[in-house]
C-alpha positions in Angstrom: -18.6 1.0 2.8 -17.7 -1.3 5.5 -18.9 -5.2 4.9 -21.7 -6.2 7.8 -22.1 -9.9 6.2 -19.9 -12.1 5.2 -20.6 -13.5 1.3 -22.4 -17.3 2.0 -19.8 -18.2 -1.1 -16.9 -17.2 1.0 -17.5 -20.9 3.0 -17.5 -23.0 -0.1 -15.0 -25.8 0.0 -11.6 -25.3 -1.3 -9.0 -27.5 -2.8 -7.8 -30.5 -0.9 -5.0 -30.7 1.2 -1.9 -32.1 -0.3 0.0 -34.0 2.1 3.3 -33.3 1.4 2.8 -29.5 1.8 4.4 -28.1 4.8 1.5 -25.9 6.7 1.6 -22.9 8.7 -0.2 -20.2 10.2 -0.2 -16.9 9.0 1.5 -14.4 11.2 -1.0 -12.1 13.6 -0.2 -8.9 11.9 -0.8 -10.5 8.6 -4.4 -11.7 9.7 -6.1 -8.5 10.2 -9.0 -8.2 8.8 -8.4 -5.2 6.7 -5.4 -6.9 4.9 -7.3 -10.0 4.7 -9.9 -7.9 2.7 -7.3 -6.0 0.2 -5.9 -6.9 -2.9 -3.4 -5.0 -4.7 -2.2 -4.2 -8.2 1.2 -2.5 -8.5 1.5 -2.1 -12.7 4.9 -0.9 -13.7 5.2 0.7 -17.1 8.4 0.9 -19.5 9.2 2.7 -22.2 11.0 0.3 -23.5 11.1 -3.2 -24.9 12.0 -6.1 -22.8 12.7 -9.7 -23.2 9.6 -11.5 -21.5 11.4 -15.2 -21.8 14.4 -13.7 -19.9 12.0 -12.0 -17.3 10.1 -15.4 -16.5 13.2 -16.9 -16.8 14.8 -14.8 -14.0 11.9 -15.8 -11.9 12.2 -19.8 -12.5 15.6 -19.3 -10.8 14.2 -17.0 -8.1 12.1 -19.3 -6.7 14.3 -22.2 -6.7 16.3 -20.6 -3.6 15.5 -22.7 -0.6 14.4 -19.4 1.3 11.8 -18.0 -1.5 10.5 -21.1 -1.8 7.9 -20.3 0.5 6.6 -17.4 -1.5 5.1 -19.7 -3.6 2.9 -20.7 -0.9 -0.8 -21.6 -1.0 -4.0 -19.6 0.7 -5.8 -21.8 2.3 -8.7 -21.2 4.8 -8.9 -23.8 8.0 -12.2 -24.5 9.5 -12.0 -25.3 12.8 -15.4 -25.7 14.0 -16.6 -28.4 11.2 -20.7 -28.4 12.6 -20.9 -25.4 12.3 -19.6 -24.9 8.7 -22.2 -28.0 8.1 -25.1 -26.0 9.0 -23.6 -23.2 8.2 -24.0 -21.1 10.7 -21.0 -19.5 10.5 -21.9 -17.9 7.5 -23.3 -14.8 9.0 -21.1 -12.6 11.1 -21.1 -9.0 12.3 -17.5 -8.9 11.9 -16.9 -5.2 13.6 -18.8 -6.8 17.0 -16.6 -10.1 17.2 -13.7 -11.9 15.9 -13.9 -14.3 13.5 -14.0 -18.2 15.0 -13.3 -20.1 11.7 -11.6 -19.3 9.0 -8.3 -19.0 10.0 -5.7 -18.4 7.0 -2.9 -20.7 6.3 0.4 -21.5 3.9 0.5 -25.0 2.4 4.2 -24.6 1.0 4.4 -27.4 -1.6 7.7 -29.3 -1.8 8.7 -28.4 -5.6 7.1 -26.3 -8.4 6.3 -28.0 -12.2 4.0 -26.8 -14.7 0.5 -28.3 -12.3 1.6 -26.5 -9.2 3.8 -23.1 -10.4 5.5 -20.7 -7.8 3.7 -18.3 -9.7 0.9 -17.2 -11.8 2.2 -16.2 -14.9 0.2 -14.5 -18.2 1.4 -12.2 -21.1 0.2 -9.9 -23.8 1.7 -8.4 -26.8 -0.1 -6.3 -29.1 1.3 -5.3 -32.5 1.4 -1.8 -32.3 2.7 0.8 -30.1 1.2 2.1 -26.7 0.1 5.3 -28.5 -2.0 3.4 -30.6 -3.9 1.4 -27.8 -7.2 2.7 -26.7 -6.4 2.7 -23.2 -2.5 2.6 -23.8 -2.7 6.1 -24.8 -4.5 7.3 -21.8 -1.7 6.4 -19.2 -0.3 9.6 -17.4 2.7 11.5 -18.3 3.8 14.3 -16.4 4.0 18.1 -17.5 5.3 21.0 -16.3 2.0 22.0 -14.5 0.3 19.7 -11.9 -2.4 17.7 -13.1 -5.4 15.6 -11.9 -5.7 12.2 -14.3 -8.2 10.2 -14.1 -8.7 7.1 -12.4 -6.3 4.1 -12.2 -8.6 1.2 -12.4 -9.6 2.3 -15.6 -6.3 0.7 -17.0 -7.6 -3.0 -15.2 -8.3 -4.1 -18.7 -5.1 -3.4 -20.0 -2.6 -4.4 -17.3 -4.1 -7.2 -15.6 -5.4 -10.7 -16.9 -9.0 -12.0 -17.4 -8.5 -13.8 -14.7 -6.5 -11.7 -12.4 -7.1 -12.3 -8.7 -9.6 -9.1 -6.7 -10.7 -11.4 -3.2 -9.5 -13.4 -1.0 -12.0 -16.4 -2.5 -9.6 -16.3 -5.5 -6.6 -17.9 -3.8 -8.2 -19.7 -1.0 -10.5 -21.6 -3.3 -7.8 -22.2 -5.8 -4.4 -23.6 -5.9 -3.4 -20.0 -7.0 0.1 -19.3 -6.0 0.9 -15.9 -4.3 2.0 -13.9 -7.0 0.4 -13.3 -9.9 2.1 -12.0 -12.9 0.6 -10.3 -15.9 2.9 -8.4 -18.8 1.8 -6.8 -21.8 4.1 -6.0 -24.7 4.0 -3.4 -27.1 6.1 -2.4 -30.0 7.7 0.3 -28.2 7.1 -0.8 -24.4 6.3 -2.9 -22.1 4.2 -3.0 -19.0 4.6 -5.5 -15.3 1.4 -5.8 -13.0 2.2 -7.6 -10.1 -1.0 -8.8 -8.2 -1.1 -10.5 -4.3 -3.0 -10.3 -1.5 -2.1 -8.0 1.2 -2.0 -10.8 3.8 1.3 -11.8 1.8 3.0 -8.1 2.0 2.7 -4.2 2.2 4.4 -2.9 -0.5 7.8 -2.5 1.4 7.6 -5.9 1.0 6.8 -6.0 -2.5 10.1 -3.8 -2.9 11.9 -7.1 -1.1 10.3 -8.9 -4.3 11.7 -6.5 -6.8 14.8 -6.2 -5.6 15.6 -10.3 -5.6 13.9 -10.6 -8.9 15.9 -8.1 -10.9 19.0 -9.2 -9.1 18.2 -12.8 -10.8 17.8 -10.5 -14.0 21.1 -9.1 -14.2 22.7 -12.8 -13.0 23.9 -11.4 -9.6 22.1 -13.8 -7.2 24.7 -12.7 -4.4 22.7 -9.6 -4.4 19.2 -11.6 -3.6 17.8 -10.9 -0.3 17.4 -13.9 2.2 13.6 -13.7 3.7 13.5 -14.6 6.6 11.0 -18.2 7.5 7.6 -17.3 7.1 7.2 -19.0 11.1 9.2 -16.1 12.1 7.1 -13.6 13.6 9.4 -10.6 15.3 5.9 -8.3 15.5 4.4 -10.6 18.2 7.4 -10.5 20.1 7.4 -6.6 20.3 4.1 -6.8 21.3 5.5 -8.8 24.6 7.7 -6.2 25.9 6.1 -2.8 26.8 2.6 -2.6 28.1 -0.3 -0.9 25.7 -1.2 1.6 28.2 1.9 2.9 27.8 1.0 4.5 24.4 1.0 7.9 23.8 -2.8 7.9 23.0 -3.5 4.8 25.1 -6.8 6.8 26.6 -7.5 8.3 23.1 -8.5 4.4 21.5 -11.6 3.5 20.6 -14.2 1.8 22.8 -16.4 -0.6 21.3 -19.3 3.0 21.4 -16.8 4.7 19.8 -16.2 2.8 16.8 -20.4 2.0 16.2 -20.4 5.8 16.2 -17.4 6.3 13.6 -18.6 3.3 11.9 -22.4 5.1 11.3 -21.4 8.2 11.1 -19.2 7.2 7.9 -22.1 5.2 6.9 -24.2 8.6 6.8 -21.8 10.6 5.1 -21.7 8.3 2.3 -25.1 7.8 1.7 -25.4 11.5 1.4 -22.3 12.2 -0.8 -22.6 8.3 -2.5 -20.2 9.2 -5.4 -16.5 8.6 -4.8 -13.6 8.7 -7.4 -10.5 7.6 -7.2 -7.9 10.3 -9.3 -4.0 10.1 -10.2 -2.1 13.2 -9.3 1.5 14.6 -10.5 3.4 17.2 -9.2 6.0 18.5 -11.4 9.3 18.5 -9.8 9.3 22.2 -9.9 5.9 22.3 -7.7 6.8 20.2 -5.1 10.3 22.3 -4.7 8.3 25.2 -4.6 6.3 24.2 -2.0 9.2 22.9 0.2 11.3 26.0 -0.2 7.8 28.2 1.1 7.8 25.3 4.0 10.9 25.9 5.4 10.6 29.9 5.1 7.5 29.6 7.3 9.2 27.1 9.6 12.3 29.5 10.0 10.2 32.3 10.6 8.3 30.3 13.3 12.0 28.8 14.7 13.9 30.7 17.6 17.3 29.4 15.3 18.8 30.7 12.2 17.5 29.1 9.0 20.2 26.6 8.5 19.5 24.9 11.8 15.5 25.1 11.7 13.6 22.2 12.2 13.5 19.5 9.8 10.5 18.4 7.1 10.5 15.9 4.6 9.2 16.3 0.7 7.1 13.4 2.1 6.0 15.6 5.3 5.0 18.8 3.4 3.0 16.5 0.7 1.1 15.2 3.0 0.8 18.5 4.8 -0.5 19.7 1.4 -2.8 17.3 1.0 -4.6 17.8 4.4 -4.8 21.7 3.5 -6.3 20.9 0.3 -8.7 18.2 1.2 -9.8 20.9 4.1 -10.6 23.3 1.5 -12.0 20.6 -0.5 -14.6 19.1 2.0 -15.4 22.7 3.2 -14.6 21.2 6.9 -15.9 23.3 9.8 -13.2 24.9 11.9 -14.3 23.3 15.0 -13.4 19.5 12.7 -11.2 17.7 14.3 -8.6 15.7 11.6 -6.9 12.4 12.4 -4.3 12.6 9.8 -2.7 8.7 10.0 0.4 8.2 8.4 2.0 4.9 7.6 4.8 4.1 9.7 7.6 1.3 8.5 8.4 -0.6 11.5 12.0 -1.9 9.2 13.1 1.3 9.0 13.0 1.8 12.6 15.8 1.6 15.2 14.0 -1.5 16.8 15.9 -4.8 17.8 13.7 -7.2 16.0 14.4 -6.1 12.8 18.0 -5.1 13.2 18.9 -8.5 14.4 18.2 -10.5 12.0 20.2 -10.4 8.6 16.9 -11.8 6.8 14.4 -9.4 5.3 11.1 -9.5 6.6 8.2 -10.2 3.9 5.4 -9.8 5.6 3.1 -6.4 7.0 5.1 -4.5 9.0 3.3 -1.0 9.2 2.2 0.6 11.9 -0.2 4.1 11.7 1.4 7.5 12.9 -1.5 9.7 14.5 -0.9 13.5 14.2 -4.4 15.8 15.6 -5.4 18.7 13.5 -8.5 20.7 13.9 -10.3 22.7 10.6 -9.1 25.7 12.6 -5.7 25.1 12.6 -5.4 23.9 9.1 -6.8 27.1 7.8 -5.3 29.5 9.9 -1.2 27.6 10.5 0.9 27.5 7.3 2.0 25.0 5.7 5.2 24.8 6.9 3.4 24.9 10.6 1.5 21.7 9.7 4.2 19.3 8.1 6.4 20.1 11.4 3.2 18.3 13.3 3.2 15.7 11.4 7.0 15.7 11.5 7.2 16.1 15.0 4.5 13.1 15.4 6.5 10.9 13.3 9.5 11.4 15.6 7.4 11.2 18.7 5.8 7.7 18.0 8.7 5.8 16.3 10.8 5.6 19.3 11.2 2.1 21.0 8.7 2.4 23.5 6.2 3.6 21.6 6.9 1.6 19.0 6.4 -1.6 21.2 3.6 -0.7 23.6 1.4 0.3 20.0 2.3 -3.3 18.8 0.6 -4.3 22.2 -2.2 -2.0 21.1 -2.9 -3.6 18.1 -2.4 -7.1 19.2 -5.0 -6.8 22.4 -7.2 -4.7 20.1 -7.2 -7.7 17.4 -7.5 -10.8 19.4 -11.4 -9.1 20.7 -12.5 -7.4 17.3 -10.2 -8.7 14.6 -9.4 -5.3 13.6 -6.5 -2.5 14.0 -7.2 -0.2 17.1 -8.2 3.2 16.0 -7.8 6.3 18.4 -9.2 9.5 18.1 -12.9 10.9 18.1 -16.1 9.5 16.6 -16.7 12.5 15.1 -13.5 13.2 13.5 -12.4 13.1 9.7 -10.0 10.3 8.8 -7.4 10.8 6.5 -5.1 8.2 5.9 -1.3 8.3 3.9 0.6 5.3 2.8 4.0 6.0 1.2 5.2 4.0 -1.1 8.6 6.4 -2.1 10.4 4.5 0.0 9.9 1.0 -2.1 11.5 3.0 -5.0 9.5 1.7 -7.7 10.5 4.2 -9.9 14.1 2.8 -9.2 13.3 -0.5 -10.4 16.1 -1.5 -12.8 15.0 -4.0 -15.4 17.4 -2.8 -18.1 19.1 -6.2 -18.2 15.9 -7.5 -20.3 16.0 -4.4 -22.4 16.0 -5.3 -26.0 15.0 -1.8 -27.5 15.6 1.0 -26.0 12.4 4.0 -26.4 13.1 6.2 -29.8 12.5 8.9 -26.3 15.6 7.3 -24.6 18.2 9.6 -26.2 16.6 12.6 -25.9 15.2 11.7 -22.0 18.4 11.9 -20.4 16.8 11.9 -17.0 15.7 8.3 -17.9 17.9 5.1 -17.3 16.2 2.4 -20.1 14.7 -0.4 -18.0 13.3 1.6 -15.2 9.9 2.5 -14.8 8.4 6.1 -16.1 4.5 5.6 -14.5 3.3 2.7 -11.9 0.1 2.3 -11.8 -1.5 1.6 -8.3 -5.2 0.0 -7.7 -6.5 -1.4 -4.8 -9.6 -3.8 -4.5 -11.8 -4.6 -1.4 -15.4 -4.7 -0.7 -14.4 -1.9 2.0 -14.1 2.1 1.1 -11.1 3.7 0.8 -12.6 7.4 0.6 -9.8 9.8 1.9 -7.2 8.0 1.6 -3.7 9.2 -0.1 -1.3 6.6 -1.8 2.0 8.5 -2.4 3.6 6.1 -5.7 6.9 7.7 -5.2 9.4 9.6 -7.4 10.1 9.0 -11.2 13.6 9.7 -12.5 12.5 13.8 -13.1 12.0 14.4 -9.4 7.9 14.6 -10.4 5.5 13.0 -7.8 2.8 10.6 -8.6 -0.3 10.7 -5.7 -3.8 8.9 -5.7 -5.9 9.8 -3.5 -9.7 9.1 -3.2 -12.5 11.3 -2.5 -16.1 12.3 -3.1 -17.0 13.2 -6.6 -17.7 17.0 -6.3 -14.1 17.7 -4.2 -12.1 16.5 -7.4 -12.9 20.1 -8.9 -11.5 22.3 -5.5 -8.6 19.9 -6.2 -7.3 20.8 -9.3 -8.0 24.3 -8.2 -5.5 24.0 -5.5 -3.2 22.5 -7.4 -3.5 25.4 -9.9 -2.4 27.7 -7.3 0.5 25.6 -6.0 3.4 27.4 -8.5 1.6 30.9 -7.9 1.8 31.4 -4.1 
């Protein structure tokens, strides 16, 4: 449930200001209030053995490169109206009626890293035994040849992160915590890396920017490391400059400030009247999601005026999520006159803008953007499912193009500067259900078999498996703020099998696994 107060703790003083740090101000994007307010654990789990010296080691070297020396930056929170932080008036703020006065965030880059001031936070685990053996080890996932609902992923917490891993933004910004913190535990037969920061850093896209230099350091090929690009660079403020928000496709759809005290109370009510919410791991065998693909396209080429080889394209991506939306309908038991905001996570790198394509450096920072597709409960119960990942499809294509592109960034940056939040469109009535997709950061394709020291007695006989890459990532997100209905697609492991987790009320979970019963049968 949404945050009305801010904690009185969250203005406590935090660490001095060392002079030689070099200061700056966190990009707009990265100061919305919803990344402000997430942390996230990404957990990646081996089945193999790896060398954690030569792991840390690899990072030491990382973070010695002039341009990733800013990664180690500091949070640090900067007051600008000191009397009123005395009396502390400030303290209390209905943050959904105006933006935040104080508090603004900031980097304090120190000069050099020792063993008092790290470019990282760095822990590790071993246990004498193997995974099987550990109480919560032995509960990870592993896929099967059916689809199956796991349970949830903070459950593992205890096993893959620290005591004292970071969950709030108080943790860095009253600390000299660095931005990364790392946590590994080693077993006798594998090996896990949780990799904890705060969202203001990164989305995961940019986490995959991360990966990528760090095992390039791994396997002594520091050619390959990415250049970021200076942390004073902000290319999403300049889009914002160049096409005019009303020129958005659902300009006259967004939110007045009505509109969102209506959303805002009407989710209120719904959860104090279904208060119990799980968050659940899904797989779908490779075999399933194939399945439901191949029934996709049939229903688009039966739909399509052209032969079947030139029909309309849809993604695995677009017909998971198109699944998803069908099952959570049947789920919920929506009403057919429901309408759906299904809001899909759009990767501004990926598109054909300018502002990213000039620039040789990678961006490490949030660059996401929210692609709106309309349903009603009508349509979702009487269109296939090949009908509904063409909308979302077609949506996709509609709102990455350059002027749509730049006149939301406009959106979101006029929307921001009088509320502090992201611009929502749609109705106050409507369902929200929101995708982020994290296939594209390949975290299955992680390759750390350059630390690999033994190699999984299952190695041999997996073939499918490279040794060093991941075979489950575990995903958990903290924040004082629901995230009921929302669908966090991990990616693809090395089978083709793919890993979901999505959140919803407790007595849905049930229709789920029904669906997903169905999947290989229809």
């Amino acid at each position: 449930m949404m945050r009305l107060f801010y904690n009185p703790q969250s203005r406590g003083r935090g660490p001095k200001t060392v002079p030689t740090d070099d200061i700056i101000p966190l990009r707009f994007w990265d100061t919305a209030l919803c990344m402000r307010g997430t942390v996230i654990d990404i957990s990646l789990k081996f089945d193999d053995c790896l060398d954690i010296s030569k792991i840390r080691a690899a990072l030491d070297e990382l973070f010695k490169l002039d341009n990733w020396k800013q990664v180690g930056a500091r949070l640090r929170e900067h007051v600008c109206d000191l009397l009123f932080a005395f009396v502390g008036l400030n303290r209390i703020r209905t943050d959904f009626i105006s933006p935040p006065q104080n508090g603004k965030l900031e980097y304090h880059i120190p000069q050099s890293f020792d063993s008092s001031r790290p470019a990282y936070h760095f822990t590790n685990v071993e246990h004498s035994m193997n995974i099987g053996d550990h109480p919560l080890g032995k509960k990870l996932p592993q896929a099967s040849d059916k689809p199956m609902v796991y349970g949830s992923p903070d459950e593992f917490t205890p096993l893959v992160c620290g005591v004292d891993s970071p969950t709030s933004l108080d943790d860095w910004i009253h600390s000299d915590r660095p931005q990364f913190s790392i946590h590994t535990v080693s077993f006798n037969d594998s090996t896990i890396i949780t990799v904890t920061w705060i969202h203001t850093l990164a989305d995961v896209m940019g986490l995959k920017i991360f990966l990528d230099a760090w095992t390039a350091m791994l396997r002594g090929d520091p050619t390959a490391v990415p250049k970021l690009e200076d942390f004073r660079s902000d290319p999403l403020s300049l889009l914002g400059q160049r096409t005019p928000a009303n020129k958005y496709h659902y300009y006259d759809r967004v939110f007045a400030r009505k509109d969102f005290f209506w959303f805002i109370g009407m989710n209120i009510l719904e959860r104090l009247w279904y208060r119990q919410e799980e968050r659940r791991t899904i797989c779908l065998p490779a075999a399933s999601l194939k399945h439901l693909r191949s029934r996709a396209m049939d229903q688009i080429s039966a739909i399509s005026p052209t032969d079947k080889e030139s029909a309309p394209f849809v993604s695995e991506s677009d017909v998971l999520l198109a699944w998803w939306v069908s099952t959570v309908h049947s789920a919920l038991a929506l009403r057919p006159d429901q309408v759906i905001l299904v809001n899909n996570a759009l990767n501004l790198r990926t598109s054909t803008h300018d502002a990213f394509e000039t620039s040789e450096d990678m961006y490490m920072g949030n660059a996401l953007c929210m692609s709106p597709t309309f349903l009603s409960g009508r349509q979702i119960s009487e269109e296939s499912l090949g009908q509904i990942a063409l909308r979302i499809r077609e949506s996709l294509v509609q709102q990455r193009t350059t002027e749509q592109v730049e006149a939301m960034t406009a959106l979101q940056m006029e929307t921001m500067e009088t509320t502090g939040y992201l611009a929502l469109v749609g109705d106050p009535r409507m369902l929200l259900l929101s995708c982020s997709n994290w296939n594209k950061a390949r975290l299955y394709d992680m390759d750390f078999s350059s630390a690999v020291v033994r190699k999984s007695p299952s190695a041999d006989i997996d073939r499918l498996r490279a040794p060093g890459k991941p075979t489950y990532v575990n995903g958990v997100q903290h924040s004082a703020n629901s995230f009921r209905n929302v669908l966090s697609v991990k990616g693809k492991d090395s089978a083709g099998n793919w890993w979901l987790t999505g959140v919803l009320r407790t007595n849905a979970w049930k229709r789920v696994q029904a669906q997903l019963d169905m999947i290989d049968t229809i």
